[in-house]
GUBA-179333 format. One record per residue (C-alpha): x, y, z. Coordinates in pm, whole numbers, plus 32768, in hexadecimal, padded with zeros to 4 digits. Example, Ala and Ser with C-alpha at 12.3 -4.5 7.8 and 13.67 -1.06 7.14 Angstrom:
<sites>
84CE7E3E830C
85577F9682CA
</sites>
This chain:
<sites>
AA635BF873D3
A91B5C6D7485
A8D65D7E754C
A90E5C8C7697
AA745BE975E8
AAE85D5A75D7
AA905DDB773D
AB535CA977A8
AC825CD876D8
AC6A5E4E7778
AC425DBD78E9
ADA35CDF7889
AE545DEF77C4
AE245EE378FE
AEEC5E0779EC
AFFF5E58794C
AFDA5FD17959
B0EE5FFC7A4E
B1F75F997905
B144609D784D
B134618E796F
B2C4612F798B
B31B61747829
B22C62D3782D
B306634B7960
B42F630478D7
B407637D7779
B302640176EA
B29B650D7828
B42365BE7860
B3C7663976F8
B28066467728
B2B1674E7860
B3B4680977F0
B2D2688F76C8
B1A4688977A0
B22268FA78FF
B0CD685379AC
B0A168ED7AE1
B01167DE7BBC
B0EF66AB7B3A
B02B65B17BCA
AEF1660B7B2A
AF7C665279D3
B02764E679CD
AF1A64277A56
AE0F64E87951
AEF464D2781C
AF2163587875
ADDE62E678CD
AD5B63C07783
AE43632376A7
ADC361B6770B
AC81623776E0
ACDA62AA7585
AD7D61657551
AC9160777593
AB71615074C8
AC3E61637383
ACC85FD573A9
AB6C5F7B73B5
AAFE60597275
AC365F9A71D0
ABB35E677228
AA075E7671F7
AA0B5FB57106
A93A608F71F0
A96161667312
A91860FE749E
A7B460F17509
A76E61AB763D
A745606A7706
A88D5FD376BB
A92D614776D2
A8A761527818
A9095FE7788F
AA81602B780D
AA8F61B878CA
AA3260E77A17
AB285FE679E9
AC5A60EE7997
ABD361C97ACA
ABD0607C7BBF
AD5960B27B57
AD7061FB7BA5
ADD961C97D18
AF2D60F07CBC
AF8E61D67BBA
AF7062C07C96
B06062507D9A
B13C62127CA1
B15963577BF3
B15D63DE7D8B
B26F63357DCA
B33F636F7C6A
B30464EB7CA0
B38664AF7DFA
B4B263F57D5F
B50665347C61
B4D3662C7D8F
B5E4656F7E7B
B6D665647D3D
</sites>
């Protein structure tokens, strides 16, 4: 897989952040914020989240080519995550709404 394979298989894989998004808020983060105690929620979701497919994506593709990110492609994939940005967040707005009206 090239450079150009794997920025496309990150492109696909991010439509379908809102199942990961899903399972974060309903797992991982109530444990997550009760050892934590973030104080702007939003924020701390949204940065752990985003980080995490950052993280992802850099160590899948050491696993796969046996060398780290260049700064091109590392730059290519932090647009692409932070085009998402604006649907994640109106998703984690409206699941801390959600917990609030509980």
């Amino acid at each position: 897989m090239n450079d150009e394979e794997f920025f496309e298989f990150v492109k696909h894989d991010l439509k379908g952040i809102e199942g990961d998004l899903n399972g974060f808020l309903e797992v991982y983060y109530p444990m997550l914020r009760s050892s934590w105690n973030p104080q702007n929620e939003s924020d701390f979701i949204i940065g752990w989240l985003l980080g995490s497919k950052e993280q992802e994506y850099s160590t899948t593709y050491f696993h796969k080519h046996n060398k780290r990110l260049g700064m091109e492609l590392l730059y290519r994939i932090h647009q692409e995550i932070t085009r998402n940005k604006e649907q994640i967040q109106k998703r984690v707005t409206a699941y801390l709404e959600e917990k609030v009206s509980e």
